[in-house]
N, C-alpha and C positions, 0 to 999 in steps of 0.2 A: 504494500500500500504506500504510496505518495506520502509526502507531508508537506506541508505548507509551502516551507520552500520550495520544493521540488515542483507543485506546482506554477507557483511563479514564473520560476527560471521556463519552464517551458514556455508558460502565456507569453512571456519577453521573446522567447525566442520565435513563438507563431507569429504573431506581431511585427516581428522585424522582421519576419521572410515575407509577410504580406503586403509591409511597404517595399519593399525591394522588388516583390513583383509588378509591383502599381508602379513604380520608379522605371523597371525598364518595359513596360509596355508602352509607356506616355513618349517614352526616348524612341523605342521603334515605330509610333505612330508621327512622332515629329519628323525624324529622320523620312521617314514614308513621304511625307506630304512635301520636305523641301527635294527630294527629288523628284516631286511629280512637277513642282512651281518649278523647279531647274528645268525638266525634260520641255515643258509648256514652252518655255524663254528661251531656249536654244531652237526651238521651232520655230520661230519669230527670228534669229540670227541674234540673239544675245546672251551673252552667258555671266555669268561674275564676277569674270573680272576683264570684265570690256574688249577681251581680244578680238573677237569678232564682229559685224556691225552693229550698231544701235537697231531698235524694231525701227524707229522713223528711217534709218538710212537704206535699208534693206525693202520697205514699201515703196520707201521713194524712187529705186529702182526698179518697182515694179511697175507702175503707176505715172502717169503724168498729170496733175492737176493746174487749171487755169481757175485764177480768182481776178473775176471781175465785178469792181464796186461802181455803185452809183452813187455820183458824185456833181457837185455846180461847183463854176469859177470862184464862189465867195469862200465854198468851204477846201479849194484846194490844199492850203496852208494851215485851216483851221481843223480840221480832221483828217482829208486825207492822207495829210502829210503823216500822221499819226500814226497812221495803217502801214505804211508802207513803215517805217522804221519800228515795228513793232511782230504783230502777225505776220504780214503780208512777205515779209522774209521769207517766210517756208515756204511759198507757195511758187511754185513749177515758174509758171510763170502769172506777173501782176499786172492789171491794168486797172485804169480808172476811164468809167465813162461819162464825158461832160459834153457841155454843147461849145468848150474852148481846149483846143492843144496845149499843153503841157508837156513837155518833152522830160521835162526834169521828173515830173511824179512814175510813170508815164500818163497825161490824161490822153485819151483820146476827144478829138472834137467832132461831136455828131453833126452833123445840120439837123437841130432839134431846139426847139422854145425850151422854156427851162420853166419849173412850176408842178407840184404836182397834179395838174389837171392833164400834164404833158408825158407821164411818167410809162405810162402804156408806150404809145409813142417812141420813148428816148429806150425801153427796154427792147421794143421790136429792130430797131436801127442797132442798136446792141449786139444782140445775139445775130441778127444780117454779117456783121464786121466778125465777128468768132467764128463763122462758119465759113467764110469768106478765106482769112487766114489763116486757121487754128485748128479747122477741123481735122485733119490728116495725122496733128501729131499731139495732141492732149486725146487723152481717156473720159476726162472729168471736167467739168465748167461748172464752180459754183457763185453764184450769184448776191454780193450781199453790198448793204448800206455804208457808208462811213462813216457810221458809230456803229459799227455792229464785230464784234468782236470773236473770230474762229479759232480756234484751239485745233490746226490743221493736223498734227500727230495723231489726234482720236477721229479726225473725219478719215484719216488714211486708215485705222483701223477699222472704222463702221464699211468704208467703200473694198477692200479688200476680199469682202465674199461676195459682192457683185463683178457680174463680166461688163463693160463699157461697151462690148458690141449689142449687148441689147438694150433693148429701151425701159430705162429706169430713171424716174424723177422723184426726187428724195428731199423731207421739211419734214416739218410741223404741221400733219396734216388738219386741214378745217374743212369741216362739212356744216353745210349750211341750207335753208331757205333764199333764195332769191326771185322776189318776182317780175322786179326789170329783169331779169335775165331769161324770166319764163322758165327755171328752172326747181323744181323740187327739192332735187338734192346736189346741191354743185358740189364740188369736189374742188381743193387746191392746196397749195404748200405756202402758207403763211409767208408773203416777202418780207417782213422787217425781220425776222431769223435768218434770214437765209435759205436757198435752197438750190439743189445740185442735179446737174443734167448729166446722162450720160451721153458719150460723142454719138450714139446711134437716137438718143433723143433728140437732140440739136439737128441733124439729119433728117429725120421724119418732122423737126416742127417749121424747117424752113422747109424742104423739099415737097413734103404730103402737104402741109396744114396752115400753113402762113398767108397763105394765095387764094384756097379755099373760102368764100364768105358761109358757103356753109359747113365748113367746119372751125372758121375760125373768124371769127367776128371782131372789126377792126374801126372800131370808132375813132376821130381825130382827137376829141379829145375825151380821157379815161385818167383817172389816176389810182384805181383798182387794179395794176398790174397781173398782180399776184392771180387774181380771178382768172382774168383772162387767158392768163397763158397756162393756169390750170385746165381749162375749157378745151383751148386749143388741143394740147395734148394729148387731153382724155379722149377723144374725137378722132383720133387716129391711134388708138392702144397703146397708149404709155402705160404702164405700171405706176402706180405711183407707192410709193414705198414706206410703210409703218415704222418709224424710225424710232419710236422709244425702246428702253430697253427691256431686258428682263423685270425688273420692280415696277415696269407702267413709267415710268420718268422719262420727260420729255429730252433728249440730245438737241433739240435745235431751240432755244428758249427765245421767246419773244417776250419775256418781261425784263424789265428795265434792272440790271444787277443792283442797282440802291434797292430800289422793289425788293428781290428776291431778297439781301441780308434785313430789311426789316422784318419781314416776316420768320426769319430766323431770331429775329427779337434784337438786332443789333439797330440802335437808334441812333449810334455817331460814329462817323465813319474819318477815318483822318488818311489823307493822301500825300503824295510827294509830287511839284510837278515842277518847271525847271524856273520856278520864282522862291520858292522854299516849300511852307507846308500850310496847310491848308484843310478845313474841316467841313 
């Protein structure tokens, strides 16, 4: 029979062989899981310790993206200059569309009124000029504002499981009632987020749908863009593409980022910009 002690010493010793096996189970599940996060990253061309490409430098090889903003002479200096020394770096290649040349930003100059009553208009003369140049050796043409702000490493990741030879137009999709438009349910990709063609959409929206009035309906003046060339599109089988992610959250946000951190509950926001700081 046991005695007291004897007892013990063994409870101590089951006890520590129970942590010890909880100790290396937790090691071989960690160990487990940083080779799966390794094996994922080396997939992509990255590994640990940086010998091999970044994920950006390795899509960017695969991929050619055009970002073109819409932009006026007053704000070339006031934002788009912005774009261009900030995001607009990553991007394959950058233009800006105005209704004056700029050689330094690059702006292109449309012959186009300027206003958003004119914005249909200055977009169709737009995408004329990208198909015109650009079509043969970009993949991708995204379209956005200057103030509108792209984080192009995560679009090259969301655009990587799509092929650009098919017709795929990618936002923040809005579905809606319209009855000037006579339609039910219109369909389109939010323009103040952004939104992204592929080079066979661009193809099918100047070739098939641009020329068409009835499929593509071209008032002189419009400042609903985003509609219309959602219309267009849809009219000749574009795809147009659910871009949130797995949690339902939107990739292409159209609220204003003060917006969004207040709702985060942040009420004061303190910035840097090249006069000092500022709140």
């Amino acid at each position: 029979m046991l005695n007291l002690t004897d007892i013990k010493i063994h409870l101590i010793i089951l006890i520590f062989g129970v942590i010890i096996g909880i100790v290396s189970i937790l090691f071989y599940i960690n160990q487990t899981n940083q080779i799966d996060c390794s094996s994922k990253i080396n997939h992509l061309g990255l590994n640990r310790n940086g010998s091999n490409q970044s994920v950006n430098d390795r899509l960017k090889n695969q991929m050619k993206i055009l970002c073109w903003v819409m932009t006026c002479p007053q704000n070339h200096y006031l934002k788009a200059f912005h774009v261009k020394q900030t995001w607009g770096k990553r991007c394959d290649v950058l233009l800006f569309m105005s209704s004056k040349k700029d050689e330094s930003l690059p702006a292109i100059g449309l012959e186009v009124k300027e206003g958003r009553e004119h914005l249909w208009e200055k977009s169709r003369e737009a995408f004329k000029y990208l198909y015109k140049y650009y079509l043969n050796d970009i993949d991708w043409f995204i379209k956005a504002d200057d103030d509108t702000y792209v984080i192009i490493e995560n679009l090259r990741l969301l655009l990587r499981q799509y092929d650009p030879k098919k017709a795929y137009f990618l936002g923040s999709l809005i579905q809606q009632k319209r009855v000037d438009l006579a339609e039910s349910n219109l369909k389109y990709m939010y323009g103040g987020s952004g939104y992204v063609l592929s080079k066979e959409t661009l193809r099918k929206y100047i070739e098939e749908s641009l020329n068409d009035p009835n499929l593509c309906f071209n008032p002189d003046v419009e400042k609903n863009e985003d509609m219309y060339i959602g219309k267009c599109l849809e009219n000749v089988g574009v795809k147009m593409v659910y871009t949130h992610d797995d949690f339902g959250r939107e990739r292409f946000l159209h609220n204003h980022l003060i917006n969004i951190f207040k709702e985060w509950g942040v009420n004061k926001l303190i910035f840097i910009n090249n006069r000092g700081t500022g709140k």
